[in-house]
Each structure stands twice: as structure tokens, then as C-alpha cells.
N, C-alpha and C positions, 0 to 999 in steps of 0.2 A: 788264299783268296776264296771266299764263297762265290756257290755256283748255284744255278735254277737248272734244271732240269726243262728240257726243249718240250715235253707234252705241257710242262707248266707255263708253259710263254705262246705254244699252239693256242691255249685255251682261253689266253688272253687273248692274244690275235684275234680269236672269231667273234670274243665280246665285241672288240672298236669294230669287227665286219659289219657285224649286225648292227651297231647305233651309226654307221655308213661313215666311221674315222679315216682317215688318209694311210693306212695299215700301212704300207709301205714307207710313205715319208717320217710316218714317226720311229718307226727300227731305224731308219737315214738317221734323224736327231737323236737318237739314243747311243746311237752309234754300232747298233748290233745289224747282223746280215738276218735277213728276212730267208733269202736260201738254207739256212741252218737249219729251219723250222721242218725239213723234210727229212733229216738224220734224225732217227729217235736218240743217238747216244751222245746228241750235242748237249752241252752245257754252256750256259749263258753266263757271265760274273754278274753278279749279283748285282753292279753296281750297273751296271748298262741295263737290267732289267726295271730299276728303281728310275733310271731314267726314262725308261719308254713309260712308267704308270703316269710322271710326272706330266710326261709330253702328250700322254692321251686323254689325261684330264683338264688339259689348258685346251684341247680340240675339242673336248665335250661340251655339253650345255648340261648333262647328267651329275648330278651331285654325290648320285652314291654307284657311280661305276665300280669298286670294286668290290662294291656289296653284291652287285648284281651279276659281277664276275663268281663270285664265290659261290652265291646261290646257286645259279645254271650250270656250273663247273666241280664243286666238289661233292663226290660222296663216296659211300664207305665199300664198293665195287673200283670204283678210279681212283683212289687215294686211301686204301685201307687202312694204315696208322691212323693217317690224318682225320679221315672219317667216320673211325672208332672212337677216338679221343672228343669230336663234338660229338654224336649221338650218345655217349656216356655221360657227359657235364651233367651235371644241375642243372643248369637254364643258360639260356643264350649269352649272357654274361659270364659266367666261367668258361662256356667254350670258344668264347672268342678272345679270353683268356689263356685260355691252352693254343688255342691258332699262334697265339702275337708271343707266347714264352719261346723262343729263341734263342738258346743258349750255345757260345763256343765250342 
């Protein structure tokens, strides 16, 4: 089973704070514990995190919430792979190329 990492689902969380989402009731519909979010060595299944993006862009009126999650949320201090791999691309198109390659 793939898993998220609980700082990667905190930093979701504080995007839907800030655009004033129902944080609480969407982890309820996703089916994941909100309490989690206070263990750093919790991991989320992947499939309960896919649900909450889905549940907090049916509460938004935001088109590109997880552009704006990604913006304010990653870089190459908080996510050093991940953050090397965009600051290195070519242009914004290959690094969000390398973001979304996901392999087994």
C-alpha cells in the first residue's frame, strides 16, 4: 500500500485553513484521523489522501488549490529530493514532469 507522509498531509491541512475549508469534516470524508496530523511518523494511505484533495476541491470555489498547495508548501529546505529535482528541470514543464513521474 502506498503511504503520504503526515508533514505532507499537515501542509495540505493549513492550505484548506487558509482558504477557511471545513478541515476537519473533510479528513471525516476521506476517512483519515485529523489527530494523526500531530505524530510526525504517521503515514497516511495514499488512497485516503487522494480522497481528502478530492473532498477539498468540491469545498473550494479555488481552481488551482493544489498549485497553490505546492507553491507555499514545497521547497528545496522542506523537501530536499523533491526540491532539487524542480529547481534543476528546464522549465516548469519538466519539473512538474518529474513531480507527477511516480513510479512502483
Amino acid at each position: 500500500m502506498r503511504t503520504t507522509s503526515s508533514w505532507w498531509v499537515l501542509s495540505m491541512a493549513e492550505v484548506f485553513k487558509r482558504r477557511q475549508l471545513p478541515v476537519a469534516q473533510l479528513f471525516a470524508d476521506a476517512g483519515l484521523s485529523i489527530q494523526s496530523l500531530a505524530h510526525p511518523e504517521t503515514r497516511f494511505p495514499q488512497d485516503g489522501v487522494t480522497r481528502l484533495w478530492e473532498a477539498a476541491a468540491l469545498s473550494s470555489d479555488c481552481d488551482y488549490l493544489g498549485l497553490e498547495w505546492g507553491a507555499a508548501q514545497i521547497s528545496v529546505s522542506g523537501s530536499p529530493v523533491l526540491g532539487y529535482s524542480l529547481i534543476t528541470a528546464r522549465g516548469i514543464v519538466r519539473g512538474s514532469e518529474r513531480f507527477s513521474d511516480i513510479r512502483a
